[in-house]
Phi, psi and omega in degrees: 000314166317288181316316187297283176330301171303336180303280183340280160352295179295315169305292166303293226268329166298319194303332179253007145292332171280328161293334152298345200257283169344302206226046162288046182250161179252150182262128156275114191242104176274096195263345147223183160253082169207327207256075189267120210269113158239119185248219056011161169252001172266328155301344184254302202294312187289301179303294168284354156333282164310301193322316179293325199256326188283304148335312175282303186302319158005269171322268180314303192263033133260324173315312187288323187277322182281044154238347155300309194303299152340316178265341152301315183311303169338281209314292211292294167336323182283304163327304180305315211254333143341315196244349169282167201298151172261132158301104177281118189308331197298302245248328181255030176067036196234152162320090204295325203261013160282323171263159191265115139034093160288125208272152193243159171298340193283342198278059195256020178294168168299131164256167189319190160285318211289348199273331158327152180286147171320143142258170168268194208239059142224118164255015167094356191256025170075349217251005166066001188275180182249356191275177177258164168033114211150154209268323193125349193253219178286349201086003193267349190056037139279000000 
């Protein structure tokens, strides 16, 4: 991405040393009436240039330091909560019937139907219905 950028860069700057050589002639710029600017026309081409590029470049590095910023507070909580001590819900006197159940290896019963996860109504055998297996058609085999 640096090379690209030095490409860009290397680019803007040849174009406007050939536009300057070209057009190195002077402008009157009436900035009141009274108040008159005469300058170049490659000074005026720069000048606005910035006037355009310094508000946006602004803009993008206060965008860039709070979203640093931002990721560092992440990052350091994340760190905090990593390395604090872990709690046994049992053990620490909070509302037991709050936590859900751990399932033990003797707990292998089946569970109910109703108790199952939804499937969707593509079950992979293509025919878009929710039963399993089966071409899609009626079953009559003709």
């Amino acid at each position: 991405m640096a090379v690209f950028r030095t490409i860009l860069w290397i680019a803007l700057v040849c174009g406007l040393l050939i536009f300057s050589f070209y057009n190195w002639r002077p402008v009157e710029v009436t900035i009141w009436e009274n108040l008159v600017l005469e300058t170049k026309v490659p000074v005026l081409i720069v000048l606005a240039f910035l006037l355009g590029f310094i508000p946006l470049l602004a803009y993008h590095l206060s965008v860039k330091w709070a979203l640093k910023r931002r990721v560092r507070n992440l990052e350091s909580s994340l760190k905090r909560l990593a390395t604090s001590p872990r709690q046994d819900p049992a053990s620490s006197g909070g509302d037991a019937a709050v936590m859900p159940a751990a399932v033990t290896a003797g707990d292998s019963k089946k569970t109910p139907a109703s108790d199952k996860p939804h499937q969707d109504a593509f079950d992979g055998d293509g025919d878009g219905d929710e039963g399993g297996g089966g071409d899609g058609g009626d079953g009559g085999g003709d």
